[in-house]
N, C-alpha and C positions, 0 to 999 in steps of 0.2 A: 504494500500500500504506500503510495509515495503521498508526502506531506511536504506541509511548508512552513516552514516558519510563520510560530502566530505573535512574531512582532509585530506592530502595529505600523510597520514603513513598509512600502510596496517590496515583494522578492530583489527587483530589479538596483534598487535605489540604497541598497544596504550593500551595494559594492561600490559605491560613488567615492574618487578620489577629488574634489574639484577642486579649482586652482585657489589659491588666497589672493580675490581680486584685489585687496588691500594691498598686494607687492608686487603689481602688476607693470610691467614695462611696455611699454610697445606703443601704437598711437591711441587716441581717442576713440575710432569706430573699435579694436580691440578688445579694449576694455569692456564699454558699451556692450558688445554681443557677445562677451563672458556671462558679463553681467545677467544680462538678459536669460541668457541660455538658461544660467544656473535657477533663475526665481523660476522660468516655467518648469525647471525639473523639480524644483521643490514642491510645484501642484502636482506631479505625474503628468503635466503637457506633454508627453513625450515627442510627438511629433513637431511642435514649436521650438522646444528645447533642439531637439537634433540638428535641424535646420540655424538656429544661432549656433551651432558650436560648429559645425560647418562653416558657416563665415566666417567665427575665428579663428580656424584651421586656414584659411583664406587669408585673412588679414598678414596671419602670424607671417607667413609665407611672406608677402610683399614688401613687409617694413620689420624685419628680422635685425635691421641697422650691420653696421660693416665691424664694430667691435667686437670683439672676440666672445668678451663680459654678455654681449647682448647676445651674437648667437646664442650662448647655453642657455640663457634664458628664456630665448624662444624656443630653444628645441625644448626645455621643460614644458613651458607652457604647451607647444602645439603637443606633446604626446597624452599631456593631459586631456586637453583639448579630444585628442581621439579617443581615449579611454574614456570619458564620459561621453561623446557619442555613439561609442559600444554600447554603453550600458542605455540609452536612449532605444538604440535599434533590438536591443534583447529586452527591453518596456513593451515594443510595438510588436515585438515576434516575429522580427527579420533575422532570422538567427545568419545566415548566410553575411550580411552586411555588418552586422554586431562582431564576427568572426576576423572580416576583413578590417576593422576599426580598433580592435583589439591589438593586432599583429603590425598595425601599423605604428599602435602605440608600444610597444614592447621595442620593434625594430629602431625611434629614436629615443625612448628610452628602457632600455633593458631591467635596470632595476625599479621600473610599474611593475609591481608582482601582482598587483588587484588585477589588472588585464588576463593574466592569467586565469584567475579563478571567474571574472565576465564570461573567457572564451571558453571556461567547460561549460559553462551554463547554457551557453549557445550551443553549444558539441552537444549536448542534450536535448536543446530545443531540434537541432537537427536532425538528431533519433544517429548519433556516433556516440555512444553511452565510453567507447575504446579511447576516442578520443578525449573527451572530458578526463576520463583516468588521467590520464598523459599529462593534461594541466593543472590537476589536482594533486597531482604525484611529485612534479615538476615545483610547486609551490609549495609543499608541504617538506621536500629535500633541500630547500632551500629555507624555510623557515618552520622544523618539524611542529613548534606548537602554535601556528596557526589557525586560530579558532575557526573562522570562517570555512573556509580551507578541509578542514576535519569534519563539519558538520555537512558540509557538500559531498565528500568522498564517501561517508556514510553514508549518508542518500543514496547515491550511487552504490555501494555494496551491499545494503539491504535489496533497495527494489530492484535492482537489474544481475547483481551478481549473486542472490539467493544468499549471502552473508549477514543474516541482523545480531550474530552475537558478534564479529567482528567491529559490525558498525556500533554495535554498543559499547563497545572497549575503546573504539576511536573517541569518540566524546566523552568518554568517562573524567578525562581529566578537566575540563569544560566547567563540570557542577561546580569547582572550587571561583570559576569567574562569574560572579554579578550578572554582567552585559550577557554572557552566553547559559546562563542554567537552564532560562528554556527552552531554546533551541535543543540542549543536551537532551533535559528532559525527557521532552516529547519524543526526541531518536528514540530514549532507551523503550519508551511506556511503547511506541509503534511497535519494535525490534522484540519486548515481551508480550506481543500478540501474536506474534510467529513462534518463540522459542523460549522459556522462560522457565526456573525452576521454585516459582511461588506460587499461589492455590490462584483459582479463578477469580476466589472473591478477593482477596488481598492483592493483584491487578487491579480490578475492578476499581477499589476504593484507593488506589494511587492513581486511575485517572480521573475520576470525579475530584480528588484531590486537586489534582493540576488545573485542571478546567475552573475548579473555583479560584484558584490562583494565579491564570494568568490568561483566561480566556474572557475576562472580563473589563470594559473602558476604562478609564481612569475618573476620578471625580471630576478632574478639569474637562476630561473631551464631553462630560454627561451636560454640562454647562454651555460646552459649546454648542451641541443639538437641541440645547433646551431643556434639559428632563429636568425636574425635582428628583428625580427616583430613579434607582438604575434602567426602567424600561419604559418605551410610551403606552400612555392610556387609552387605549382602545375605547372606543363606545358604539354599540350598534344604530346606527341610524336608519330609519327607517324610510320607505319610500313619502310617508304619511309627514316626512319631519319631525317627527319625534324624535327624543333620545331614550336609550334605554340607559339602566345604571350598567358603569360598568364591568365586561364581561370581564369575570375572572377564570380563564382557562389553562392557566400552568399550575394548577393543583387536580393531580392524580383522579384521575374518574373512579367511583366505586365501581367495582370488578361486574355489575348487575347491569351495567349501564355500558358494559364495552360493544356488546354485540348487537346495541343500537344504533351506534353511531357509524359513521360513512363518511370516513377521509376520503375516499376517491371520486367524492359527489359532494364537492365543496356548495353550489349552487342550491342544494337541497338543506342546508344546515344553517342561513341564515338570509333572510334578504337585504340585497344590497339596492342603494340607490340608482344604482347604473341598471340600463337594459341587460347586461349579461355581467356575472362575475368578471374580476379582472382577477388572473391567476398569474402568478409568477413561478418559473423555476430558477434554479442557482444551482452551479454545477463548472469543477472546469472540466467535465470528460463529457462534452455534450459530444462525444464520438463512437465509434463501434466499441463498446465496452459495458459494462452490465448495465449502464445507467441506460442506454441503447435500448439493450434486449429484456432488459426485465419492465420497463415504462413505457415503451412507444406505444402501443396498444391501450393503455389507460387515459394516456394525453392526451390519442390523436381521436376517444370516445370524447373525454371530457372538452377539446375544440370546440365540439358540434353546440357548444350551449354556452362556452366561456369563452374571453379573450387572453391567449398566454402572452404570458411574457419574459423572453428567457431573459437572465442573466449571468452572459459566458465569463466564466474565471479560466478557459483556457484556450491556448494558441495552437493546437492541434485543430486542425481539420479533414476529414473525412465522409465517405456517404452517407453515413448517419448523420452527420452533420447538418446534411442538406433535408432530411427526414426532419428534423426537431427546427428547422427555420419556413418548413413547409406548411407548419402548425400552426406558426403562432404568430402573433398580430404584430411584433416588436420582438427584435434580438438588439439587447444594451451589451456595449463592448465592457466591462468592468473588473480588464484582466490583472493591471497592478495598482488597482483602487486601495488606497489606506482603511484599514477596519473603520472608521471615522466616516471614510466618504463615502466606504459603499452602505452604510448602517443610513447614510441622508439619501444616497442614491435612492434604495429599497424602499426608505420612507416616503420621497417626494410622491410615488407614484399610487400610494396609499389604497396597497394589495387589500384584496378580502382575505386572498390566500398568498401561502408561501409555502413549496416543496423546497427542503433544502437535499440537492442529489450532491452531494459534496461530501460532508462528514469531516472525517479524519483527515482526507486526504487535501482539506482546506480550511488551516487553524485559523486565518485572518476572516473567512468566514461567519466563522461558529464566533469568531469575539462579534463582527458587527450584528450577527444574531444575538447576541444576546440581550441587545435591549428591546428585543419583539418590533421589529420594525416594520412588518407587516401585523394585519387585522387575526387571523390564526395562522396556526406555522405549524407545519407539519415538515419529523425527520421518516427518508424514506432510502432507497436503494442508494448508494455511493456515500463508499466511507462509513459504512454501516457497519462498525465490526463492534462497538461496544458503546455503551452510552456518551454521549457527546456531553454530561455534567451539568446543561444549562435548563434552569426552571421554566425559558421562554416560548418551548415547544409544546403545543396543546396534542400534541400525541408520536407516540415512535411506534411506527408500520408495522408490522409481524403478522405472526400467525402462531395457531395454538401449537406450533413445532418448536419454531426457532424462540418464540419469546412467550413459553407457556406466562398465563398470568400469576403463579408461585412463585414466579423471578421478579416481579414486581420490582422487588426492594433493590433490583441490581441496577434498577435505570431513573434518571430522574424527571425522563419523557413519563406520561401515561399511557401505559402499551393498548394499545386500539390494533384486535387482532382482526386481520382480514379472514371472513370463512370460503368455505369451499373447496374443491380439489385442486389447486393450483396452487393457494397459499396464498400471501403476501404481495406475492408477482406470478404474470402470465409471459412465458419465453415467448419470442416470435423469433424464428430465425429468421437468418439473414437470407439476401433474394441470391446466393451463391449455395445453400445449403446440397450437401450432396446426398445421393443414393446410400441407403444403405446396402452396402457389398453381400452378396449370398455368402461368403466365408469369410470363417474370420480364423484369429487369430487364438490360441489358449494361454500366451504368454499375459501378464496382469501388465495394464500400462499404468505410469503415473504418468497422466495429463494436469501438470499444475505448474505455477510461478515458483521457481526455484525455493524461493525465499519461505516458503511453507512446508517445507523439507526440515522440521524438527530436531532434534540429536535422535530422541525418543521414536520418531515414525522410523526414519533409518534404521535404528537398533529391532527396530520390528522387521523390518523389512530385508532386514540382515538374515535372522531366523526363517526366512522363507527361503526353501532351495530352488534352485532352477532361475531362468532370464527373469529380467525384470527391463520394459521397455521406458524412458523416458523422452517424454512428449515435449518438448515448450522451445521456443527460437532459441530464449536466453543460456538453454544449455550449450550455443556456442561459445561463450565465456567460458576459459578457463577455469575463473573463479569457482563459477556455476557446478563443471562437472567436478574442481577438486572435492570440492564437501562432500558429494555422493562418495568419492572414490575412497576416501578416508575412511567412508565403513561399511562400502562392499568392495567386492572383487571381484575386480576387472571384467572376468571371463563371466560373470553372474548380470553386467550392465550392457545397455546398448542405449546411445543416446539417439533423437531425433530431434533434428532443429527444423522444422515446417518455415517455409520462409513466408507463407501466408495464413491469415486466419482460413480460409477456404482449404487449404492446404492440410491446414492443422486438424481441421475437423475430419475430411477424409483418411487421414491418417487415423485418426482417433473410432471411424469406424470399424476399424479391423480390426478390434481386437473384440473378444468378448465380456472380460470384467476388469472394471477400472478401480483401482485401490485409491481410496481414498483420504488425502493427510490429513492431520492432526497433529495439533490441537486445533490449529486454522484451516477450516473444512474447506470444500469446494462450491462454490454456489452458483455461477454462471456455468462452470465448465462439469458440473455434476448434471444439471440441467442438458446440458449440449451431449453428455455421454450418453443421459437417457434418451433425449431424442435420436440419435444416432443407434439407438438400439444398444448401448452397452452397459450392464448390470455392473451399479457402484457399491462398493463398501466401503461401511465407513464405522463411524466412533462417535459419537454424539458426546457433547462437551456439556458447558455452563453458559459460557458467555454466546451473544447471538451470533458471530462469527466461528465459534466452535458447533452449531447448530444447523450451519445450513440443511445438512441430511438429514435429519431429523427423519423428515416428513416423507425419507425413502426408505429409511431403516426397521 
């Protein structure tokens, strides 16, 4: 599960080296469009900001003066100059141009080590997960305790190289700095939802821990938005003009009262003054990814009566993509929005509702949630692996598998279980789905993200004689296949790297049973085995993310 920092400064903007216009040399326009540059970067303008620092890449160039003293001057400034319009182009999610801004900053000045850690961020946005290593590596041998640095690399070896106890040992030393503990944090609390040797509930209550400690505004930004109170006050307005008192819905519904209510039929559970509900989502994987295949089918019902409104927190695009913009009335761009601005953003446009498809995987998020900035808020599919901590959500999605209502006391959503035979969510595969093959296979596959490869599931897995196939791209990573290798043998593994999901899933049909990991279950790709026709096994845990099977076992 990739995450992000729930500092309250855009991703982007927390690599910013900018010049000290205060010692600034050169002429007038110079300065000027330093200057300039740097206030629009301080909104997130990204596109304004890039554009002036372009000009003083320009400037610097022309009146660079003939003294010696002045050249280094301006070569500082211009590489500055390009390092923050790297970080401007990895704002706007040009990772290609952010890449080339970087390199040029390095090139006149070698020791900008931030450019470095800009261009893995781009090497990422690019989908070169090999490359990022290489600048993260490269800046980390050159400054090993490099906070920054450390908590990017880990990012990187958790989600992409199947490593989160590694990346938990990388920021361990982190907790002891102020600026970085939650950044560390959060790695470690992600990293023990894949691997960890503490109980479910004792997790559990170090992330709700955390969440009340740092997933929360500050008293001054509540001031800024105006609250008296950490959250705004809702009130139901009726088409009549009335008001009603108001609604208080972040306290737990009696358990008598779940199988009445109907999160996915916002339009039925209060009237709004508008002709059709206005419904929002927030998500940065509005792409082929569970948020895709477990919701499209709910959303593109719920259209037919509402008006959506997405809100993309990410810079991936894909044909799902074009699926979730085919819905809905407005897609707002609000991908390195400060917790602050997107908490006004979400406000101005004064939702009835709010899905948040996000979760874990977007801490700046969950802080501007938390002052309930939409009319009801509902957590649903993405980043759904454990209680997100916050009071602000009038219910978290489930079903009587993954979030019986006994668990209650594990979440501080009110669990609103969806019934029926589907659960929670309806798959709809993708329009590439393939044939199920008349034969298959009797070797057991693990079809899963590296990173969900336990010590624990391995050592089980170890105990079973005979092949064992492994599914997923990332097992081209050496990293990836070292862990397996560690605790089976050789002659007992065979890896596959599918170069496409279409790929992956044909592949996936040929086998007959799919073993599946724990403690962090399968929930898209258990779904996909079953459609594909292949019988999962699995381990039902505690937490909702240890539950997806549940509802197959």
């Amino acid at each position: 599960m990739s995450k992000a920092s729930p500092s309250n400064k855009p991703a982007a903007f927390s690599s910013v080296v900018a010049p000290n216009t205060n010692d600034l040399s050169g002429s007038h326009e110079l300065r000027q469009a330093l200057i300039s540059a740097e206030a629009f970067m301080a909104k997130g303008e990204w596109r304004s900001a890039a554009e002036g620092f372009a000009l003083a890449i320009e400037y610097s160039a022309e009146h660079s003066g003939v003294k010696q003293e002045s050249l280094q001057q301006a070569s500082l400034q211009q590489a500055r100059a390009w390092h923050n319009l790297g970080v401007c182009f990895l704002g706007l999610g040009e990772a290609s141009k952010a890449i080339f801004a970087c390199e040029k900053a390095l090139h006149t000045n070698p020791s900008l080590l931030q450019s470095l850690l800009v261009m893995g961020k781009a090497k990422i946005l690019a989908n070169d997960p090999m490359g990022a290593d290489t600048c993260y590596s490269a800046l980390l041998k050159q400054e090993p305790a490099h906070p920054q640095a450390r908590i990017a690399r880990a990012d990187l070896l958790m989600n992409t190289f199947g490593q989160p106890k590694l990346a938990s040992d990388l920021v361990g030393p982190l907790l002891e700095l102020e600026e970085y503990k939650e950044d560390a944090t959060l790695t470690q609390l992600m990293a023990g939802l894949y691997d960890r040797d503490t109980s479910a509930q004792t997790h559990n209550a170090r992330v709700i821990g955390f969440s009340k400690a740092s997933l929360r505004l500050t008293q001054s930004e509540y001031t800024q938005l105006g609250l008296g109170s950490p959250m705004f006050s809702w009130t139901d307005k009726r088409q009549t003009g009335e008001s009603s008192t108001p609604a208080k819905l972040s306290e737990p519904s009696p358990p008598s009262l779940h199988s009445q209510l109907s999160p996915l039929s916002p339009h039925l559970s209060f009237e709004s003054a508008r002709k059709r509900p206005l419904v929002g989502l927030i998500s940065p994987m509005f792409t082929a990814s569970p948020v895709y295949f477990l919701t499209i089918s709910a959303f593109k019902e719920m259209a037919k009566t509402c008006d959506l409104v997405i809100f993309n927190r990410g810079h991936k695009k894909d044909w799902a993509t074009d699926k979730f913009i085919q819905i809905a009335s407005e897609c707002v761009q609000v991908q390195e929005m400060s917790a602050l601005n997107l908490a006004q953003t979400i406000y101005s446009f004064k939702l009835d509702v709010l899905y948040d498809l996000g979760g874990w995987m977007d801490p700046i998020a969950l802080k501007a949630l938390s002052v309930k900035p939409a009319r009801h808020m509902f957590k649903w599919v993405g980043g759904q692996s454990v209680t997100t901590g916050l009071e602000s959500f009038d219910g978290w999605i489930g079903d009587a598998w993954q979030s019986p209502l006994e668990l209650q006391h594990l979440y501080t959503e009110p669990l609103l279980n969806i019934g029926g035979q589907h659960g929670y969510a309806t798959y709809t595969p993708p329009p590439y789905m393939p044939v199920i093959p008349n034969t298959k296979r009797d070797v057991p596959v693990i079809f899963a993200n590296p990173a969900k490869l336990s010590d624990e599931f391995l050592k089980y897995l170890k105990n079973l004689s005979g092949l064992k196939s492994f599914v997923h791209q990332q097992f081209k990573y050496p990293l990836a296949r070292e862990r397996v290798l560690n605790f089976l043998d050789p002659s007992e593994v065979e890896f596959i790297t599918p170069n496409t999901h279409k790929e992956a899933l044909e592949i996936l049909g040929q086998y007959t049973t799919m073993i599946d990991t724990f403690p962090y279950s399968g929930g898209l790709t258990a779904r996909e085995a079953r459609a594909m026709g292949v019988k999962v096994i699995s381990r039902v845990g505690t937490l909702f993310c240890e539950r997806h099977c549940a509802q197959f076992t």
